[in-house]
C-alpha positions in Angstrom: 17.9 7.2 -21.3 14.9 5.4 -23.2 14.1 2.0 -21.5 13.9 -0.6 -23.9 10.9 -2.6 -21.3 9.4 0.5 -21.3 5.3 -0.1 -22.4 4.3 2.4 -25.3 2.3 4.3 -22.2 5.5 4.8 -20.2 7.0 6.0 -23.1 4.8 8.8 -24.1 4.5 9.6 -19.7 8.1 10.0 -20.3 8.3 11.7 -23.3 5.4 14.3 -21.7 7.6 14.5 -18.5 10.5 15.8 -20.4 9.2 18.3 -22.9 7.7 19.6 -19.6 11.0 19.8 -18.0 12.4 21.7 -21.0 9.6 24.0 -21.0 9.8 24.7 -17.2 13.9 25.3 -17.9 12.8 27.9 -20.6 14.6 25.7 -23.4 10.8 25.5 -25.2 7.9 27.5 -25.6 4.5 25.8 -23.9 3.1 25.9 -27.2 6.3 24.2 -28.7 5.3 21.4 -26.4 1.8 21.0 -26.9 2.3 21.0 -31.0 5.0 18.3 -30.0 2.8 16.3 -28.0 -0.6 17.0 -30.7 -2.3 18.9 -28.0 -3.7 22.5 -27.2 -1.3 24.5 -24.9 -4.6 24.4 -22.5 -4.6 20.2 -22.5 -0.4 21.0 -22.1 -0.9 23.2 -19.1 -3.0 20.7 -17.0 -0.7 17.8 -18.0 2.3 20.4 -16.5 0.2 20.4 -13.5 -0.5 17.3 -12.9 3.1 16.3 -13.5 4.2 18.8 -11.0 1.6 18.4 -8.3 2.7 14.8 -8.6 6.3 15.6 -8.3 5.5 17.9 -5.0 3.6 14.7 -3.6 6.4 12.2 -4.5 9.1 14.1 -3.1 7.2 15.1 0.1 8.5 13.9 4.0 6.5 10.4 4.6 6.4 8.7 7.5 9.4 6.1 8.5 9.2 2.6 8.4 6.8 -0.3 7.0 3.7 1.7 5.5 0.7 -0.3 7.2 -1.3 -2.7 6.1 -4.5 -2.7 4.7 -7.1 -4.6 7.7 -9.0 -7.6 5.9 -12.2 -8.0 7.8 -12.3 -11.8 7.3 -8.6 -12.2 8.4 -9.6 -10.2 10.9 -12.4 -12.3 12.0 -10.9 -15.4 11.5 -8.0 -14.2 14.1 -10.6 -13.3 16.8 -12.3 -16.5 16.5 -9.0 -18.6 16.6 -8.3 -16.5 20.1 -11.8 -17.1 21.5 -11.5 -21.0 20.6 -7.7 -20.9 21.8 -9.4 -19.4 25.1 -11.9 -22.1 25.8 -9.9 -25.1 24.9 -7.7 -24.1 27.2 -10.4 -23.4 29.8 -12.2 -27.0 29.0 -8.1 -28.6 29.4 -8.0 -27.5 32.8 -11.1 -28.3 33.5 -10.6 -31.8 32.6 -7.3 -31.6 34.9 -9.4 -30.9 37.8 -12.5 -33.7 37.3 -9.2 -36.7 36.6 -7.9 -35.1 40.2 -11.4 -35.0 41.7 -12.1 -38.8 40.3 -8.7 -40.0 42.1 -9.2 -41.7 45.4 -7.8 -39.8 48.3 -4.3 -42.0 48.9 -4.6 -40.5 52.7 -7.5 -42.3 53.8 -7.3 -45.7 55.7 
């Protein structure tokens, strides 16, 4: 079950994580563990609860779908700006429409 890509970290988190499982399954005592690990039972106990509060949080309901993401304020900005100026070209293109139609002669006229 060891993962051979596994960094020396992941390895001990791993190793931690299951001398906690076999203490929480009764198969070790919590101060089995903590000699195991080079710790006091006390430095054991809060890595047990850490490890399970994390476990609680992992396997909690989340929402559904694509997590959102994270607003950049100069994306942001940049985005508005490109509307406004999209906006007012397209305000000064019709407006330029209407002086060429303006400039035209009036055909009807004699």
């Amino acid at each position: 079950m060891s993962d051979p890509k596994a960094s020396p970290q992941q390895a001990l988190a791993r190793q931690r994580a299951q001398l906690i499982m076999q203490v929480r399954s009764g198969v070790l005592t919590a101060e089995a563990a903590a000699r195991q690990l080079g710790v006091s039972r006390k430095t054991y106990y809060k890595w047990e609860r850490r490890a399970l509060t994390a476990m609680v949080e992992a396997l909690g309901n989340r929402d559904q779908g694509r997590p959102p993401q994270p607003s950049d304020p100069e994306k942001e900005a940049l985005r508005r700006q490109t509307e406004e100026l999209q906006a007012k070209l397209a305000v000064l293109e019709q407006t330029e429409r209407l002086r060429r139609l303006l400039a035209q002669p009036d055909k009807k006229k004699p």
